[in-house]
N, C-alpha and C positions, 0 to 999 in steps of 0.2 A: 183404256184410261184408268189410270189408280183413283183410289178410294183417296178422299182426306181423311185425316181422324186427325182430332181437335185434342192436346196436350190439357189437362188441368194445370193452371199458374203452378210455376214451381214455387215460388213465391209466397208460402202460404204464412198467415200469422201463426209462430210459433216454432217455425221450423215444416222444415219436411218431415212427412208419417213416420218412414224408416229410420231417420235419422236419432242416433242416438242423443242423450239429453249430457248435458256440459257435467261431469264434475267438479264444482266450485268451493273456495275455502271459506267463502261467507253463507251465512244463514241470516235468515231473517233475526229482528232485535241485535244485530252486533252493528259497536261501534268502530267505523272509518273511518281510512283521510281519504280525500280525492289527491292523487298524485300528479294528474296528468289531465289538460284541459283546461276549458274557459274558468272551472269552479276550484281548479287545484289548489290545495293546502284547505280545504274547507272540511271539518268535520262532520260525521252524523249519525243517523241509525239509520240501518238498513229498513226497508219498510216493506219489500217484494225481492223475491228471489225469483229470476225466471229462468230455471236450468235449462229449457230448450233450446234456447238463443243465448244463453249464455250472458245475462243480463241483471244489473239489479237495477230497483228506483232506490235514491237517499234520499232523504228528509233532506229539503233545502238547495238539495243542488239542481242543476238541470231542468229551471220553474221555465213551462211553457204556457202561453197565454190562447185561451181559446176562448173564443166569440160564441155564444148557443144563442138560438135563436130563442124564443119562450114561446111556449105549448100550452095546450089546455089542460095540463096538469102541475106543470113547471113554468117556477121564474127564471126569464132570461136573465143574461149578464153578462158580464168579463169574468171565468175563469181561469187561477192561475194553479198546474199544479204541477209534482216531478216527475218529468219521464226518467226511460230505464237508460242508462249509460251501461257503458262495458265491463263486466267484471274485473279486468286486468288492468283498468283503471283507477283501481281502490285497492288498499291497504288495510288489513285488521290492525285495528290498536291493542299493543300489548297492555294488558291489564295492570302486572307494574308499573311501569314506567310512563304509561300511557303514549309513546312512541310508536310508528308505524312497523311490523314485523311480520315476516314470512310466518308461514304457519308450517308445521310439521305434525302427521298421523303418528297414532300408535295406538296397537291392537291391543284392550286387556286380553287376558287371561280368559275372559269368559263371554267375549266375542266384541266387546264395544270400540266404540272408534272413540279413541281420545283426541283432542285436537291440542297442539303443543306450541307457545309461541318459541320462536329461534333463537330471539335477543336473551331471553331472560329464560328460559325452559319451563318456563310455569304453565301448565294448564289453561286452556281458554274455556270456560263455561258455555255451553249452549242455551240460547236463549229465546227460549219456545211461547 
């Protein structure tokens, strides 16, 4: 008779161990549209990045309501607050024009990553 052996959930928050992390073209502090979805056309900041799952939370969009019970350190209540939506979901807004725009890299000279919007070619600032 064979052995069991018991799997760890693949399922883990964050992503699987090996699994590589998402390259994403938003950073935390940049402003987006939502393109696609219950919240589309809505504006925001970026508030979390989560490269593992390939994930941001905005300011505003995607408000979930959660019930806490209260504890003997904490008040209960109704919270409302943003979960993470899909990155490919959202659009960086071009700094000129403030229109939603592809983003494009480019390497200086002396190693750094520039981030380039498409529409207008201008530089997008990182906002740390």
């Amino acid at each position: 008779m064979r052995r069991l052996v018991y799997r760890k959930s693949e399922r883990r928050r964050g992503g699987e161990a090996g699994e590589p992390r998402v390259k994403l073209h938003i950073t935390k502090g940049d402003r987006v549209r939502v393109m696609t979805g219950e919240d589309a056309g809505t504006e925001g900041t970026v508030l979390r990045v989560l490269p593992k799952v390939g994930r941001v939370v905005v300011e505003g969009v995607n408000m979930v309501t959660k019930h806490r019970r209260p504890g003997p350190n904490d008040e209960g209540g109704i919270i409302h607050f943003p979960a993470p939506i899909d990155a490919s979901n959202v659009m960086l807004l071009d700094p000129k024009t403030n229109e939603p725009t592809r983003v494009r890299r480019k390497k200086d000279k002396d190693g750094t990553v520039e981030r380039l919007s498409v529409k207008s070619g201008q530089p997008i600032p990182r906002n740390r």
